[in-house]
N, C-alpha and C positions, 0 to 999 in steps of 0.2 A: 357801056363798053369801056374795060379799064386802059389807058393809056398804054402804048408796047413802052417797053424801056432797051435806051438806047444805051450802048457800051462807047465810053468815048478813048479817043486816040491814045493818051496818056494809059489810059487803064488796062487799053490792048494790050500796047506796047509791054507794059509792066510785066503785065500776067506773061506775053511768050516769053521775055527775060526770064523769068522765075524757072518758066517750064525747060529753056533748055539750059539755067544751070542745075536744075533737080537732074535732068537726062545727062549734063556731063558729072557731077558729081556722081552719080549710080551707075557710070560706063566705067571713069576714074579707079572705081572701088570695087569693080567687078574684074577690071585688067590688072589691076593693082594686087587684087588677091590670086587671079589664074597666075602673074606671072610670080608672086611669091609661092604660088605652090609648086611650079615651073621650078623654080628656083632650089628650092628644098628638094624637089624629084631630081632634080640634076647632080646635085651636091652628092644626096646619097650615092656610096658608090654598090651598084648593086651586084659586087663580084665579095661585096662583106654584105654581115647583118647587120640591117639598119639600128640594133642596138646599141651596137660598135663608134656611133655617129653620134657624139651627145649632143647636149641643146648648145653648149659653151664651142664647140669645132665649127655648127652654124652659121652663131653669131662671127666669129673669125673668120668667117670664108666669106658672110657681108660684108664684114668693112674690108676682107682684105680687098674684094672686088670695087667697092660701090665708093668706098670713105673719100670726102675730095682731100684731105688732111693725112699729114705724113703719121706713121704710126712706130710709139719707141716700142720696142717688144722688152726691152728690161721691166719700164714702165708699170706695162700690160700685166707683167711675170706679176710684181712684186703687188699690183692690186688685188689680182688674183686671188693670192695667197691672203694677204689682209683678208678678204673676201671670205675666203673658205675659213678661215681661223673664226671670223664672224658667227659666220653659218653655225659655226658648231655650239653654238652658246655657252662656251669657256672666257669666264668672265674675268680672266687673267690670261687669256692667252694673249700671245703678243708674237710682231714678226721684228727683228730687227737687222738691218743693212749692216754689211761687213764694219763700216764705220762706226753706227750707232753700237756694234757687237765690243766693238774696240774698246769706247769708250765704257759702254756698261760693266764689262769684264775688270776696268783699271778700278771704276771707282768700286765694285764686290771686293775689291783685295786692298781696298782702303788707297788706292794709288791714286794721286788727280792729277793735270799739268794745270797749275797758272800760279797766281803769285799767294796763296796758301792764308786766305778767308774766308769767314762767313758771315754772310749781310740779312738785312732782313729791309722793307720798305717801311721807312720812316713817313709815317701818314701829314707829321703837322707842315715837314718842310716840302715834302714830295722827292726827297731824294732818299741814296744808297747809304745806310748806316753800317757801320764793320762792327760785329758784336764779337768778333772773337779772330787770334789772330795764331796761326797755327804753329808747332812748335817746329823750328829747324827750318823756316818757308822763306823765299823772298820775301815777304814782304813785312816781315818778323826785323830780318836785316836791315831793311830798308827805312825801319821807323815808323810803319803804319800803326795806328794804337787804335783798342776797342775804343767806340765813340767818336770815333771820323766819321763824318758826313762826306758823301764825293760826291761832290757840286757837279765837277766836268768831267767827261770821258774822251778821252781820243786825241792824238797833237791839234784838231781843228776847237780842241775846247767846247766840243758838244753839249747842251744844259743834258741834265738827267729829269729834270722836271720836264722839260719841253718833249723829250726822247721818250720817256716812261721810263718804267721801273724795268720791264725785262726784256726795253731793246736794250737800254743801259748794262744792264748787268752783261748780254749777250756780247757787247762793244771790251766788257772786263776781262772774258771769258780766250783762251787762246791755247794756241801748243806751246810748251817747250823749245825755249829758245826764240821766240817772239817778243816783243815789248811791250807792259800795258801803262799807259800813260793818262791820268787821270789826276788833277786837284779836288784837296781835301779840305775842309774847314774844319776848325777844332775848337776846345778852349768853351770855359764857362758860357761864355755869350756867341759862342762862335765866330768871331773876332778874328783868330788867326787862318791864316790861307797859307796851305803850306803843297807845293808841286810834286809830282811822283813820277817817275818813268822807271819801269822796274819788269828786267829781265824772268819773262815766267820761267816756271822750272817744274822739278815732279816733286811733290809734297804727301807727306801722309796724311789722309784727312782726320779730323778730327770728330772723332763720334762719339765720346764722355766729356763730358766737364763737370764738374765739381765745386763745391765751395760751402763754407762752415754756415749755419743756418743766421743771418742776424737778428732774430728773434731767440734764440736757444744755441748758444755757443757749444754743447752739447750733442747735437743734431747736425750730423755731414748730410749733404745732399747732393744724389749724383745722379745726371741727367744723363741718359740715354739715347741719341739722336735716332741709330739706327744701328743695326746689328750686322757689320763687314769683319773682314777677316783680322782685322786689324781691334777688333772693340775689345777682344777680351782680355790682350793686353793692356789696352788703357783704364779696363774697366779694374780689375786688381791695383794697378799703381792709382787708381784712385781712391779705393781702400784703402791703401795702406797711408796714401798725403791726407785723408780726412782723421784716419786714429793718429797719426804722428800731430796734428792740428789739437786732440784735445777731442775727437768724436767718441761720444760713446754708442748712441745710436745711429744708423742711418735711414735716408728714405730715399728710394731708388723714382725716379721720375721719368714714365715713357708715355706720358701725353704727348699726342700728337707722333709718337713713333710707328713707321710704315710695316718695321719688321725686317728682311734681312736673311743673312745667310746662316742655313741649317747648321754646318759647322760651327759657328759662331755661337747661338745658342746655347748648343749645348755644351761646349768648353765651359761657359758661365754658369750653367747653372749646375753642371760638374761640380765646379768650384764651393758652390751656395749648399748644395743638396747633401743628405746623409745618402747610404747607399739605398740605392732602387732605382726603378725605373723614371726615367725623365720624358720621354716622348714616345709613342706606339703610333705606326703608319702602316697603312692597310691598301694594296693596289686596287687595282679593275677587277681582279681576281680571285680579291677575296687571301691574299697572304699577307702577312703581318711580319714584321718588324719591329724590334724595340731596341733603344737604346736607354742606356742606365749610366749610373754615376757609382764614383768607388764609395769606401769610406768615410773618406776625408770630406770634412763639410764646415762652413765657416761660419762661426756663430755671434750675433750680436741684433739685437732688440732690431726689427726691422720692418718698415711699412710701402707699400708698393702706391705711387701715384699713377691711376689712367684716366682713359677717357674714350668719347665716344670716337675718335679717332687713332685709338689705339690699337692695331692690328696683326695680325697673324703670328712673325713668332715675338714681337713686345707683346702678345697673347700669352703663348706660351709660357715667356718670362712669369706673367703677372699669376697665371692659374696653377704652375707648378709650385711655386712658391705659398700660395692658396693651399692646394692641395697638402704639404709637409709642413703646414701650419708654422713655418715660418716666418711670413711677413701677414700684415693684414693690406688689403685692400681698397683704400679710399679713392674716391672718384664719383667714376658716372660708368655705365654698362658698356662695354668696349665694344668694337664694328663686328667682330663675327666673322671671322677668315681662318678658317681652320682644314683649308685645303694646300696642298706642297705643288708646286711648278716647278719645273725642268726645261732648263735652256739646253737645246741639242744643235748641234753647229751643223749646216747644211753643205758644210766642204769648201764650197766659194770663199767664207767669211763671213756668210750672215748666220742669221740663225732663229728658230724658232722657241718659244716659250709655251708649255702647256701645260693644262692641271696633270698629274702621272697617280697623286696617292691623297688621300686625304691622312691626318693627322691629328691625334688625339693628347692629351694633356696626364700628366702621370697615375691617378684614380679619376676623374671624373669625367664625366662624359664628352662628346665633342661640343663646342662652341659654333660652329660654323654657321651661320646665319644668324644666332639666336646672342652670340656675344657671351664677357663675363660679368656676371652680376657682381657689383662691391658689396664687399662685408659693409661698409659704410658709404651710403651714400650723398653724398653732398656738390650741388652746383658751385659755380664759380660766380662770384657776386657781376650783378647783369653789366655794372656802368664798366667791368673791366672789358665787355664782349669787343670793343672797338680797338682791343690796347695789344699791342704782342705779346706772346709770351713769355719772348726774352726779355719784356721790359717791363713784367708787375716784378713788384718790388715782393720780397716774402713776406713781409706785413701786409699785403694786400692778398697774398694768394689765401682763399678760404679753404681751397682742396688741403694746400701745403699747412696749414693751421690746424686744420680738422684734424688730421694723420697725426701734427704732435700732439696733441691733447689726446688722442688714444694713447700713445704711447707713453703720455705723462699718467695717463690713469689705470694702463694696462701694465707697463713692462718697466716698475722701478727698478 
């Protein structure tokens, strides 16, 4: 006869535990779903079609009911919208606040408020370097010079190493008519410390700079940051200080350029182009548009620098120029953005951005994911990968070398 087996106390006890938290979790989730559906049956109002009710008015009418937390409806709006701009997989659309519309719209027309530089982050010291210092700006007046390092920011004398790089800059950064106070070091050894407190103001930015090649006294070279309303002015006066300098060739440099405004483009390459077509744009719709350039066209032995971050119209720039066999191409294969966005103002002050047309390059096909292939292609030597680009030297640049040796072998 096999032994009974006994259930001890502990073991009871456990097991009805168990049982009546399975029987409350499975009442929980039972009530929990009758009153969600409660919930939902109520909500619909059944004097409309529950079509009428989306999932998103639901959700609203939950937290308006249920949420223990105050709710901003500005907030809510502008997620929303983010949201749905998401949703749609326009990989350029964007939403932007009356503010951020403010600002965007100054700097498209080349307009900025502060004290009128551009820095870049200095890796060896961990501070703010000024590589360029704007023409007509505070801080031109003021005595800031390319090659300041700014140690401190702010009257409490903030480190920029301790702060980072783009809280620092952020702390630089102000309206019109504010003060940015910040010490600077300078000088071969960086030995002198000299103080700043300097009234910002509105400045025009600066989107070309220029300078005679130190390898090829012969060879101008003019950088392209980005293409606003303001570039194509600077971009001619930089023609013309590079041949007044003794240029006979030039070599236009939009590595690393985002691209920029349609007008802008094509003013320049008006300028550059004999007559034809410069750029063809084609809607949701299937209708077409072209713009073309006169006559007049500007001639002199000419090479185009990009890169794999070279994009949309520093695209355009690089393929139309390709295309009227104009310049040649050296580099690396450009990013492939050959689609148009349209900022449309939503009446408050903000305003949306979205794809509206794709765009194509004056003969050759579109780029748009697939990028421009260079006529020559050539990387940039690896040990510079760590170094900025405002700070290889031209004898180090192998893209900027490659370009003249074509040009030395192509276009006596």
């Amino acid at each position: 006869m096999k032994p009974s087996k006994r259930i001890s106390v502990a073991v009871f006890v456990t097991c009805l535990l168990l049982a009546v938290l399975i029987t409350f979790m499975t009442t929980y989730t039972i009530l929990s779903e009758l009153h969600t559906a409660a919930l939902r049956e109520s909500y619909l109002n059944p004097a409309q079609p529950a079509a009428e009710n989306t999932k998103l008015d639901a959700v609203s009418a939950l937290f308006d009911q249920y949420y223990y937390h105050d709710i901003d409806p500005e907030q809510i709006e502008e997620y929303i919208i983010r949201g749905y701009i998401a949703g749609t997989g326009d990989l350029y659309g964007d939403y932007f606040t009356a503010e951020e519309y403010t600002t965007l719209t100054e700097d498209t027309n080349g307009e900025m408020q502060g004290i009128g530089i551009s820095v870049i982050y200095n890796t060896d010291y961990g501070v703010i370097e000024v590589i360029n210092v704007m023409p007509d700006s505070p801080a031109l007046e003021a005595g800031v010079q390319p090659g300041d390092l700014i140690v401190y920011v702010g009257e409490e004398k903030e480190s920029v190493a301790e702060l980072g790089y783009y809280m620092a800059v952020s702390k630089m950064q102000g309206k019109a008519g504010t003060t940015a106070v910040f010490t600077v070091q300078r000088g071969k050894d960086y030995s002198e410390t000299v103080e700043f407190s300097i009234v910002r103001g509105y400045v025009t930015e600066v989107t070309v700079t220029s300078h005679i090649c130190a390898t090829d006294p012969t060879v101008g070279i003019i950088k392209i940051v980005s293409f606003d309303l303001s570039t194509p002015e600077q971009f001619k006066g930089a023609i013309e200080e590079m041949r007044a300098a003794g240029a006979t060739r030039l070599i236009f440099d939009v590595r690393y350029n985002p691209g920029g405004n349609l007008e802008s483009i094509t003013e320049i390459l008006d300028y550059l182009l004999p007559e034809g077509p410069i750029i063809r744009t084609v809607d949701k719709d299937g209708n077409t548009e072209m713009i073309s350039s006169n006559a007049a066209e500007f001639n002199m032995p000419m090479a185009v620098l990009a890169n794999e971050s070279t994009a949309s119209a520093a695209e355009l720039f690089t393929s139309a120029l390709q295309d009227y066999e104009k310049a040649v191409f050296v580099g690396k294969t450009t990013y492939g953005k050959g689609s148009m966005q349209s900022i449309i103002s939503l009446g408050d002050g903000s305003a949306v951005k979205l794809t509206t047309r794709m765009y194509f390059p004056p003969f050759s096909d579109s780029y748009e994911g697939i990028g421009i292939v260079p006529d020559v292609d050539v990387d940039m030597d690896p040990a510079l990968a760590d170094k900025s680009i405002y700070k290889i030297t031209d004898e180090e640049d192998t893209q900027l070398q490659a370009a003249i040796r074509w040009l030395n072998e192509h276009q006596k």
